[in-house]
N, C-alpha and C positions, 0 to 999 in steps of 0.2 A: 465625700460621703462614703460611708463603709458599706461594702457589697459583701453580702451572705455568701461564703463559697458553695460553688457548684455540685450537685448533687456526682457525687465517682459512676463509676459503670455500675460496679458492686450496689454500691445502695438503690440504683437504679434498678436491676434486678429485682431486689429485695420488694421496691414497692410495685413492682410489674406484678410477681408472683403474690402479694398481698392482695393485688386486685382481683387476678385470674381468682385466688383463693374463696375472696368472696363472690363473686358471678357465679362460678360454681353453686357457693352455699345458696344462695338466692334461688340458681335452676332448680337443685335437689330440693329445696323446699317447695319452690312453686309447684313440682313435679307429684308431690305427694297430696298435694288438695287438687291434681286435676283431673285423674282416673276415673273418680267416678264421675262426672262429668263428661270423660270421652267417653267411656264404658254407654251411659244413659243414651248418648248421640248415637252411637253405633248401634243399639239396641233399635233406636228411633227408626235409621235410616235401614236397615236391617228389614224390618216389621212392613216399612213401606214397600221394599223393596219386591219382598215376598205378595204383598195383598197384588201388586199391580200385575205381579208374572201369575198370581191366578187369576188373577181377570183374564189375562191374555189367554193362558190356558182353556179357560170355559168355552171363547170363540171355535175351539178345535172340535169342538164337542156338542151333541146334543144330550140334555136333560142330564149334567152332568158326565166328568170323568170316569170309564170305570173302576171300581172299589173293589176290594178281596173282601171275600165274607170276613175272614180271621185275620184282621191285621197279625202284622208279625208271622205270620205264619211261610215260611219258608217256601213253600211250593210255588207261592202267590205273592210273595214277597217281591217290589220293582220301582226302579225310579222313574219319573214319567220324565223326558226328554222332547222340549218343540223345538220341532223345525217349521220350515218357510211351508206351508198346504198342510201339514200334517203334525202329530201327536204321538210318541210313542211311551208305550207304558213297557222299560226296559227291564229284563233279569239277568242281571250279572251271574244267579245260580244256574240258570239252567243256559245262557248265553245265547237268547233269544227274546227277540219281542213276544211279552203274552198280549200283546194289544197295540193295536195300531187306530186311530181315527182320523177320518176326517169327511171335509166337506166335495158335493159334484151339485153342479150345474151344467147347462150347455157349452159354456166357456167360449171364448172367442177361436171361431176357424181363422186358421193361419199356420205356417209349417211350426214341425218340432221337431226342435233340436235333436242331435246325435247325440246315441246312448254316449257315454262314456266307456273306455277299452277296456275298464278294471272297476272293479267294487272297491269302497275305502273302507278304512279302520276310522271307528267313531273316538276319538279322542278322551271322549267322556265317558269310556268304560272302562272298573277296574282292569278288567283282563282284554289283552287285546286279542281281536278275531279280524283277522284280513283275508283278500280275495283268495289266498292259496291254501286257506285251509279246509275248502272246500271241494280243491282241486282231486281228480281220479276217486271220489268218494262212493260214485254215485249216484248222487242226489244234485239236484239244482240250487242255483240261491233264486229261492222264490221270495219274490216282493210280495210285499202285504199290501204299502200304498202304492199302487201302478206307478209305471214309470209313464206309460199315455197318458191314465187321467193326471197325475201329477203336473205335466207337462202342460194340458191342454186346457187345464181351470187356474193353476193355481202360479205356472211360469216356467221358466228354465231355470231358475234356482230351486226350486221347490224338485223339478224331475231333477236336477244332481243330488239332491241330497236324499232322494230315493233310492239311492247307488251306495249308501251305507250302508254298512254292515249291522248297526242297530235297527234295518227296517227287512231284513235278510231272514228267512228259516232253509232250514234243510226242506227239499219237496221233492220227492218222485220223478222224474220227466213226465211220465204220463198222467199226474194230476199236474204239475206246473204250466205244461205247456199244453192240456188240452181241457180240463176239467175247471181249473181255475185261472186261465187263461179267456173262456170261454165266459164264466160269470165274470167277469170283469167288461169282457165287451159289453153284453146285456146290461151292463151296468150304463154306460157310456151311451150305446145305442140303441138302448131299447126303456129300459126304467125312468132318463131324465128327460127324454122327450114325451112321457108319461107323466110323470110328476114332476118335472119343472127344479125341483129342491132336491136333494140325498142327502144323510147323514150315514156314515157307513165308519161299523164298529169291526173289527176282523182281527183273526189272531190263531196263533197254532193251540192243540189240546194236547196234553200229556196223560199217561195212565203211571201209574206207579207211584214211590215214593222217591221222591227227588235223588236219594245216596240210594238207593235200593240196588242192588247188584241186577238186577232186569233192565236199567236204565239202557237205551242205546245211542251211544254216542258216534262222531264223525269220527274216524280211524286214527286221523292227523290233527286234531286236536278233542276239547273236552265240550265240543257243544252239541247238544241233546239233541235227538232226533223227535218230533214231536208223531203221534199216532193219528192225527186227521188233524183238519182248519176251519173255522168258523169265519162266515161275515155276512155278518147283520147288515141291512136294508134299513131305513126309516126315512117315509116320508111325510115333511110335518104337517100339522092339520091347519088347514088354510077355508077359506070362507064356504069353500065348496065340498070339503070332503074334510073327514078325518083322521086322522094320525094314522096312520099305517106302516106295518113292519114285516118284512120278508129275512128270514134268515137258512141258512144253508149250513150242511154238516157233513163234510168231505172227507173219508178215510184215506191215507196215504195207498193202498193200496188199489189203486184205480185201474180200469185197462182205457178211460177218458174218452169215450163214446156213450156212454150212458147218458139218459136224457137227465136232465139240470132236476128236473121234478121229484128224481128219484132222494136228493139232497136235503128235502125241505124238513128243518124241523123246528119246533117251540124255541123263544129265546131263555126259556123258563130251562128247557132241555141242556142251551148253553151254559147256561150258569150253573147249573149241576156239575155240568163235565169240568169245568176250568179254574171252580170257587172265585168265580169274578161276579160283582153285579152289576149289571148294565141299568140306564134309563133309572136310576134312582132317584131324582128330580122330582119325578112325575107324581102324580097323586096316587095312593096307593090304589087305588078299584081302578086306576087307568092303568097302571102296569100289571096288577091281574090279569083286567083282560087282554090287552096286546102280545105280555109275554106269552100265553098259554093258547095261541089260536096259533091256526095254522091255513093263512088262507090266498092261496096264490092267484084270483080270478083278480081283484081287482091290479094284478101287475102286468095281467095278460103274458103268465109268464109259459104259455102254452105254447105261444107262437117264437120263442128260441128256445125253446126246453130242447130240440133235437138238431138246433143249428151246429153244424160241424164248426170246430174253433179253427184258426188261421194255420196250427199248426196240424190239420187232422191228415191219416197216413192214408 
């Protein structure tokens, strides 16, 4: 019988790269019907992605995140960043939180952990700002979410991550360590064993115009020094009482023995000073009235308006 000779190396080749040639053609074709297809899945999963991280988000928050009056508006312009307890509404321009939120209750007694020896750089800001840029400034890095309450409602991972530098402003000593150190305890030991629930909205104020040559910045790098601190109180309205809100308004220049009473002012006042709005959830005749009162009896905030804070001289 007569046997077909063998195919050589060479023709071998020939039909190797014939096949490569077509598998090829096939991918590049198949490739061009299936973009929009991934494109549409990506959008899909994209779209999910976003609705669920603002669910997430809302839990940080009462009656809403807050909003800039003027979007786009540069002064007020911020990415909001969650952590583990907390909420922050970041600006990369001014290199500080305009807004911090979060939640207190009584939280479980039991020890808390050791501060950490250094503040970190928040990975997820354009410009990085670390522990030494704060160094011989002086000003403090003042926390916005406590490192106690953080620690004592919300865990040890919640107080490390209170030791970023995205939850960090420039403060005074003598408002850090004795003005807003001191509302911060009231907060913890005196407000939630009152109300039981807190939502607390807080954050630095700026005056000027963001590039404005008056701006004053930290010597050792470009981050703003802001001119006082807000933080809102809200206790929500529960079967026995109604909504209530205490808010405070702290200039940097403190000597931090002054009574806490002296601080109090309208949230309606806050949102003037910051072009933020707070509590925008809420029905509007409800946030009329809440924002624009001013009434400290039912906080009993009498009885530590003159409490000396831990660090008093």
């Amino acid at each position: 019988m007569f046997n077909s000779p063998r195919p050589t190396s060479r023709s071998r080749r020939k039909v190797t790269r014939k096949h490569k040639k077509t598998l090829t053609q096939v991918w590049l074709k198949s490739g061009r019907k299936q973009p929009a297809w991934i494109l549409v899945l990506m959008l899909v999963l994209a779209s999910a992605a976003y609705l669920v991280e603002r669910q997430i988000r809302e839990t940080h928050a009462y009656a809403g995140l807050p909003q800039a009056h003027q979007a786009w508006q540069a002064e007020t312009w911020h990415r909001v960043l969650r952590n583990p307890g907390f909420m922050v509404g970041y600006s990369d321009l001014r290199m500080n939180p305009l807004w911090v939120t979060y939640r207190l209750d009584a939280g479980t007694p039991g020890p808390i952990g050791r501060r950490p020896p250094t503040f970190s750089a928040d990975w997820r800001t354009l410009i990085r700002i670390d522990h030494h840029d704060y160094t011989g400034s002086g000003y403090d890095r003042g926390h916005l979410a406590p490192n106690y309450a953080m620690a004592r409602v919300h865990g040890r991972e919640a107080q490390l991550k209170s030791f970023l530098m995205t939850n960090i402003s420039p403060q005074t000593p003598e408002l850090n360590r004795q003005v807003w150190q001191r509302i911060e305890a009231a907060a913890m030991d005196h407000f939630v064993p009152i109300k039981g629930e807190l939502w607390v909205i807080t954050g630095p104020v700026f005056s000027g115009f963001l590039f404005g040559s008056e701006v004053e910045r930290l010597s050792s790098s470009w981050v703003e020094i802001p001119d006082a601190f807000y933080k809102i109180f809200i206790a929500p309205a529960t079967a026995e009482r109604p909504l209530k809100v205490l808010a405070f308004l702290v200039p940097q220049n403190v000597r931090g023995n002054e009574p806490l009473g002296q601080f109090l002012v309208s949230v309606r006042e806050i949102e003037d000073k910051t072009g933020l709005n707070f509590l925008h959830r809420l029905p509007q005749d409800l946030q009329d009235r809440v924002e624009t009162q001013v009434l400290p009896a039912p906080w009993q905030l009498d009885k530590v308006s003159r409490q000396p804070g831990r660090y008093a001289q």
